[in-house]
VEXFIKE-137448 format. One line per field, with one value per atom (N, C-alpha, C): x, y, z; residue in three letters; atom name. Coordinates in steps of 0.05 Angstrom, whole numbers. Example, Ala and Ser with C-alpha at 12.3 -4.5 7.8 and 13.67 -1.06 7.14 Angstrom:
% residues 2
east <- 264 | 246 | 264 | 257 | 273 | 258
north <- -114 | -90 | -66 | -45 | -21 | 1
up <- 156 | 156 | 156 | 142 | 143 | 157
resn <- ALA | ALA | ALA | SER | SER | SER
name <- N | CA | C | N | CA | C
//
This chain:
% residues 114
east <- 255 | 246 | 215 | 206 | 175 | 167 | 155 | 138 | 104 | 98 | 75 | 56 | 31 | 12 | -12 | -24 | -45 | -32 | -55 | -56 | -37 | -43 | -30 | -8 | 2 | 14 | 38 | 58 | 80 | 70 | 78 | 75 | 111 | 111 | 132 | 142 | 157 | 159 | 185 | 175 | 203 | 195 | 219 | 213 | 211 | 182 | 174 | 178 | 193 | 201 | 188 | 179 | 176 | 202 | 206 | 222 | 216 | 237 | 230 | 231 | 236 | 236 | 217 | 207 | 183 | 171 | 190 | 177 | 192 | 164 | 180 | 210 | 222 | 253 | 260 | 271 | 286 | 320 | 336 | 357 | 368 | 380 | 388 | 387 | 420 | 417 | 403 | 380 | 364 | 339 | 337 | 314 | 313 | 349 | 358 | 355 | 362 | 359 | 325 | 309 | 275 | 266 | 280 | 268 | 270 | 307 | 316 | 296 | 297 | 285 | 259 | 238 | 210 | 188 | 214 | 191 | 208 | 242 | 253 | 250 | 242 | 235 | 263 | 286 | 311 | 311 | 302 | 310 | 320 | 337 | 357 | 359 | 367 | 374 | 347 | 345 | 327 | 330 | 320 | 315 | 311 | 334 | 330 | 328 | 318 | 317 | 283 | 274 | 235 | 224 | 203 | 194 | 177 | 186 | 172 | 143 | 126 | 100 | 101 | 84 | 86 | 59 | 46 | 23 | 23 | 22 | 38 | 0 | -9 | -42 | -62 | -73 | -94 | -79 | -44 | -44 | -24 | -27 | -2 | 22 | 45 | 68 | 82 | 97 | 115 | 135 | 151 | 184 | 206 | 224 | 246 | 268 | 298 | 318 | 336 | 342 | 368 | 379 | 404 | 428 | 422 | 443 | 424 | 414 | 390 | 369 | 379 | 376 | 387 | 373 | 388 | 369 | 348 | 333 | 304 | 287 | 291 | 276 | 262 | 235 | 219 | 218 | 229 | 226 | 202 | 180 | 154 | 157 | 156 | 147 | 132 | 136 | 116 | 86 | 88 | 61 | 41 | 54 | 39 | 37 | 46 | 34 | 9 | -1 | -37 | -42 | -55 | -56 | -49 | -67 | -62 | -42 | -17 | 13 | 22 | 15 | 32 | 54 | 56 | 77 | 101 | 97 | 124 | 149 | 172 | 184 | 176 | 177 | 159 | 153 | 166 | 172 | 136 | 136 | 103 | 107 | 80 | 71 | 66 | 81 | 86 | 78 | 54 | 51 | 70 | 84 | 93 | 73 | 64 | 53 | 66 | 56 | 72 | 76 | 86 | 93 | 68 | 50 | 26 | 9 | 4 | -5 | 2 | 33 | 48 | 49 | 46 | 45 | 12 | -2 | -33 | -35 | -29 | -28 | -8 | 9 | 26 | 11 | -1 | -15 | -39 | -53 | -68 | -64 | -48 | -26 | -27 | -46 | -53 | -37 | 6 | 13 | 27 | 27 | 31 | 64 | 87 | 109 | 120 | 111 | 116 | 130
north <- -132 | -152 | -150 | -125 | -124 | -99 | -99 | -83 | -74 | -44 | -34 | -58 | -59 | -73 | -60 | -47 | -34 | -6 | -4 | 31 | 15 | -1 | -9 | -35 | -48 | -70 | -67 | -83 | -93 | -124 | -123 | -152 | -162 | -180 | -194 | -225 | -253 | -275 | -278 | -298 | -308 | -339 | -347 | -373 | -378 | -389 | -390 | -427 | -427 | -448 | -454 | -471 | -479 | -483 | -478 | -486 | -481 | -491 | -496 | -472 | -449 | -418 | -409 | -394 | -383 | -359 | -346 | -327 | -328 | -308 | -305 | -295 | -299 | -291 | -295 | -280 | -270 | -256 | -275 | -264 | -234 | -225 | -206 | -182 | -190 | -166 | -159 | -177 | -173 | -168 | -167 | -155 | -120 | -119 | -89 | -75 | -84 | -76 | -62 | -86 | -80 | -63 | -63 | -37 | -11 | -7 | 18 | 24 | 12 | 7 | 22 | 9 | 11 | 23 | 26 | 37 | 51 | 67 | 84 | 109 | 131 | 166 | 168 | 166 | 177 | 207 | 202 | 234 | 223 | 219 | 225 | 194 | 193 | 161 | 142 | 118 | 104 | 69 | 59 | 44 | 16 | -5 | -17 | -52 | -55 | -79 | -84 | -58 | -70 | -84 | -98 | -122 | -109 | -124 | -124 | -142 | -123 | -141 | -150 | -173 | -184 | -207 | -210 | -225 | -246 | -270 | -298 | -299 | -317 | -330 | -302 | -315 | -299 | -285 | -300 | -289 | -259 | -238 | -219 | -233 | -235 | -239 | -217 | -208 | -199 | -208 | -201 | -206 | -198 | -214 | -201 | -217 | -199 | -212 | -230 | -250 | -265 | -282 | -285 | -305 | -333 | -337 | -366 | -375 | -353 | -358 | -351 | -361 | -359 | -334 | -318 | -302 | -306 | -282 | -294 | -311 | -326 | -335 | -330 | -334 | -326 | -345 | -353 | -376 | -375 | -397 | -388 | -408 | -408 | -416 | -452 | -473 | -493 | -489 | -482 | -485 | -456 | -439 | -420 | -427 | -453 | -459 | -464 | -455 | -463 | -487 | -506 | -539 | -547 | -526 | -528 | -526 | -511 | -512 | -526 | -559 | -581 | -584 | -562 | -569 | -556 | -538 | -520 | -540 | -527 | -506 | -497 | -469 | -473 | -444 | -426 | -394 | -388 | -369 | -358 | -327 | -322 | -286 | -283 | -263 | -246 | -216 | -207 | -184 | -171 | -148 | -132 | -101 | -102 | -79 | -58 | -28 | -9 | 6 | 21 | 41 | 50 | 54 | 66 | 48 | 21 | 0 | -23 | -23 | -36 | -26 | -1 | 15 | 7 | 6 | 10 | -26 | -42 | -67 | -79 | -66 | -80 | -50 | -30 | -21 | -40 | -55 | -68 | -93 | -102 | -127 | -149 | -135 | -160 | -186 | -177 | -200 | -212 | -238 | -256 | -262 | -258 | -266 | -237 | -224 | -199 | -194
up <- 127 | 145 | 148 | 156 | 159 | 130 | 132 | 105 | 123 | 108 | 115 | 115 | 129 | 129 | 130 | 145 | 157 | 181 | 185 | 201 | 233 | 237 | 258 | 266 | 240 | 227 | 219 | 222 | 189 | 192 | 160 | 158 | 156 | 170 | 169 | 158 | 151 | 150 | 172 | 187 | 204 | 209 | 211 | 223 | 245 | 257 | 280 | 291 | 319 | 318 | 359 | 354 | 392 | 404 | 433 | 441 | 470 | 491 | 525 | 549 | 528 | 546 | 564 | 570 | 586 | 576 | 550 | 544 | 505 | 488 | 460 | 461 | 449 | 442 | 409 | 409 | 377 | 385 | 359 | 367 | 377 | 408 | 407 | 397 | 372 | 361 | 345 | 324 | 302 | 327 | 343 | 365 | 370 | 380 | 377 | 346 | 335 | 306 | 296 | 304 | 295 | 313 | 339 | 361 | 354 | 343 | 334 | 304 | 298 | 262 | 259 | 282 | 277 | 307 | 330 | 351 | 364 | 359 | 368 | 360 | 366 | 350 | 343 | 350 | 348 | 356 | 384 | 402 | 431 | 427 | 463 | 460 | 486 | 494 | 496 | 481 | 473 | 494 | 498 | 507 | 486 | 482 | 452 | 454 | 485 | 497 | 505 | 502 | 511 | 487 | 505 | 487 | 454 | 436 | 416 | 419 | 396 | 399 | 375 | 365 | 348 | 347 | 332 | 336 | 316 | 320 | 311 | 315 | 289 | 294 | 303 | 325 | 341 | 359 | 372 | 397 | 382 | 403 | 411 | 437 | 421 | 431 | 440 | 477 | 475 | 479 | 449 | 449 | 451 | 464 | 479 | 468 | 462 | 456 | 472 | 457 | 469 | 450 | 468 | 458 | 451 | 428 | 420 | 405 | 393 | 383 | 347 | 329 | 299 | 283 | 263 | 257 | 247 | 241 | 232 | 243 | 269 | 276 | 308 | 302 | 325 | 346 | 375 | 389 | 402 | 411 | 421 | 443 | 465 | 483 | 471 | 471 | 464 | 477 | 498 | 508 | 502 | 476 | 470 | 443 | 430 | 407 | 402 | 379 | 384 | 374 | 386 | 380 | 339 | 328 | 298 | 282 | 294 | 291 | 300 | 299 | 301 | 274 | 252 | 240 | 244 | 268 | 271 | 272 | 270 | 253 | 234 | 222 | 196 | 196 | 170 | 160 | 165 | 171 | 175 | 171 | 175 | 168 | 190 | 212 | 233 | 231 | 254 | 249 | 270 | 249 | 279 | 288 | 315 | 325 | 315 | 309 | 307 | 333 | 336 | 366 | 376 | 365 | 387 | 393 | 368 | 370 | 400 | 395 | 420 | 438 | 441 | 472 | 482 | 470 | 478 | 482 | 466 | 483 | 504 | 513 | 530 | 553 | 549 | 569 | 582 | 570 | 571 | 576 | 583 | 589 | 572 | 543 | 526 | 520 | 511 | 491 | 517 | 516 | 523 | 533 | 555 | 556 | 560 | 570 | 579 | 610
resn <- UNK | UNK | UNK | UNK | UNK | UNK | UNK | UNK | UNK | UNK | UNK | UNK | UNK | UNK | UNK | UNK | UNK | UNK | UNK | UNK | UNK | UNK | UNK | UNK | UNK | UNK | UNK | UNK | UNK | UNK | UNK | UNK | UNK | UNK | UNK | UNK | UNK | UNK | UNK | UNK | UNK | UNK | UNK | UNK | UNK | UNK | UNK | UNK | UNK | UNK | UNK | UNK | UNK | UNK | UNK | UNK | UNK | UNK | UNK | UNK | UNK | UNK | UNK | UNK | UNK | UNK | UNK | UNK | UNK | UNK | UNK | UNK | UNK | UNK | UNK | UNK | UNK | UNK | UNK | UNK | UNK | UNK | UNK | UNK | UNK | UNK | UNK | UNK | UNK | UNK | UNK | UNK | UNK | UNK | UNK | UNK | UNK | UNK | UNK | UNK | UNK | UNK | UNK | UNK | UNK | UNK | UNK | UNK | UNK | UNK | UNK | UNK | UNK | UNK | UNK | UNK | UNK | UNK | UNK | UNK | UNK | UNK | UNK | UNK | UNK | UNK | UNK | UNK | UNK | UNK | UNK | UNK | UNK | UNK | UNK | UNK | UNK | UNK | UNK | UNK | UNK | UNK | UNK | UNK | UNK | UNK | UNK | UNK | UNK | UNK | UNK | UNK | UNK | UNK | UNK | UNK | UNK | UNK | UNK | UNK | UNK | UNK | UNK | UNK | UNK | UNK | UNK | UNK | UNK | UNK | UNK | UNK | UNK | UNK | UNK | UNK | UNK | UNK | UNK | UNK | UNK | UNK | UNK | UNK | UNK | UNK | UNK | UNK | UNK | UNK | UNK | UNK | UNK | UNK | UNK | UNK | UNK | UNK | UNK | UNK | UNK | UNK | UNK | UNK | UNK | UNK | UNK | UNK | UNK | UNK | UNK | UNK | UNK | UNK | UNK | UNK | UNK | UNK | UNK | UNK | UNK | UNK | UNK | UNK | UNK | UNK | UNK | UNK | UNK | UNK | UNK | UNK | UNK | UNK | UNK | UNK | UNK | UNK | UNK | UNK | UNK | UNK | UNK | UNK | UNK | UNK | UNK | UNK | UNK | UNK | UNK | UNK | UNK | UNK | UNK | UNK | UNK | UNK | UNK | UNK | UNK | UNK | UNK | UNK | UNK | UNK | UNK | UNK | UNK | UNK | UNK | UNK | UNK | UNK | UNK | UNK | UNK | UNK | UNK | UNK | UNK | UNK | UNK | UNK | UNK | UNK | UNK | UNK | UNK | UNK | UNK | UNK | UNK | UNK | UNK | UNK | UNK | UNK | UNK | UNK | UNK | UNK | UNK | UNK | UNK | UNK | UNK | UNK | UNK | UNK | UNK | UNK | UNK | UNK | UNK | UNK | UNK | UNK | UNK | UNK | UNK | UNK | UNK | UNK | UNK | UNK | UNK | UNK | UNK | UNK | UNK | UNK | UNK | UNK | UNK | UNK | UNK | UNK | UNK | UNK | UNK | UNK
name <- N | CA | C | N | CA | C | N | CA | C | N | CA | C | N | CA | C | N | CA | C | N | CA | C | N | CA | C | N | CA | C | N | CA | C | N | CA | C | N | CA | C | N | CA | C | N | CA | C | N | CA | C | N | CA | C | N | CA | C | N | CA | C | N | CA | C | N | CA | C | N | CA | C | N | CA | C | N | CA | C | N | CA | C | N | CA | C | N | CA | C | N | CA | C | N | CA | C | N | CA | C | N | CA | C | N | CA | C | N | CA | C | N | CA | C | N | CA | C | N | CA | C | N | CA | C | N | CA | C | N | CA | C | N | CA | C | N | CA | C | N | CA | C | N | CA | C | N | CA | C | N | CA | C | N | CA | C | N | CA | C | N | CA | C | N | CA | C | N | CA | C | N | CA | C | N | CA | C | N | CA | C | N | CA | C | N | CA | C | N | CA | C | N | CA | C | N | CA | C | N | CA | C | N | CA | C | N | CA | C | N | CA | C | N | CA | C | N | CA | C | N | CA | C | N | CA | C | N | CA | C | N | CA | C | N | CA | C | N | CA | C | N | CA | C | N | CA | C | N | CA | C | N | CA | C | N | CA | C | N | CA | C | N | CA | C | N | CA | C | N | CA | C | N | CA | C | N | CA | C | N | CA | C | N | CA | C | N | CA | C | N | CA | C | N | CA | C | N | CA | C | N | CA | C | N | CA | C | N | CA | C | N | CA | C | N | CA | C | N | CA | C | N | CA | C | N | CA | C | N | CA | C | N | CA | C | N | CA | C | N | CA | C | N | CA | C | N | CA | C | N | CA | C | N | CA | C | N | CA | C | N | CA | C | N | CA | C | N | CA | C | N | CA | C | N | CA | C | N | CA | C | N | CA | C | N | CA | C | N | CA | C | N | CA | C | N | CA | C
//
């Protein structure tokens, strides 16, 4: 699903789609899945529901799972689309934060839907 990118990156494709939520969402269990996957150590009891980061354009997104939502696809808030993605729906390149990357911006209260 994501692939190396940079010192602080995966590169990912998902289909990023608007919709009437209040915050990013990605299905559930493919949410639990990329948490365990790419920002759990696998020592003791892990926490597999905190938001993923993910930076769609310019912005950092944090994303959180739920029901509903189809795999592969990223739901964005409409009013966090950036005016130039008037063609959404529509498969795109998704960065995902790595673990020290996403810790240091959601310290910082950077992504958005947190």
């Amino acid at each position: 699903m994501f692939e190396r990118f940079s010192g602080g990156y995966y590169l990912g494709r998902l289909y990023v789609e608007p919709y009437d939520g209040d915050r990013p969402v990605m299905q559930r269990a493919q949410h639990e899945w990329v948490n365990r996957r790419y920002y759990a150590s696998g020592e003791g009891i892990e926490r597999l529901d905190s938001p993923l980061v993910m930076k769609l354009g310019t912005r950092h997104l944090a994303v959180h799972g739920e029901g509903g939502i189809p795999e592969g696809t990223l739901a964005v808030p409409a009013d966090l689309v950036e005016e130039e993605d008037d063609d959404l729906p529509d498969l795109r390149e998704v960065l995902l934060a790595k673990v020290d990357r996403a810790a240091q911006l959601l310290d910082m209260g950077a992504p958005v839907g947190i």
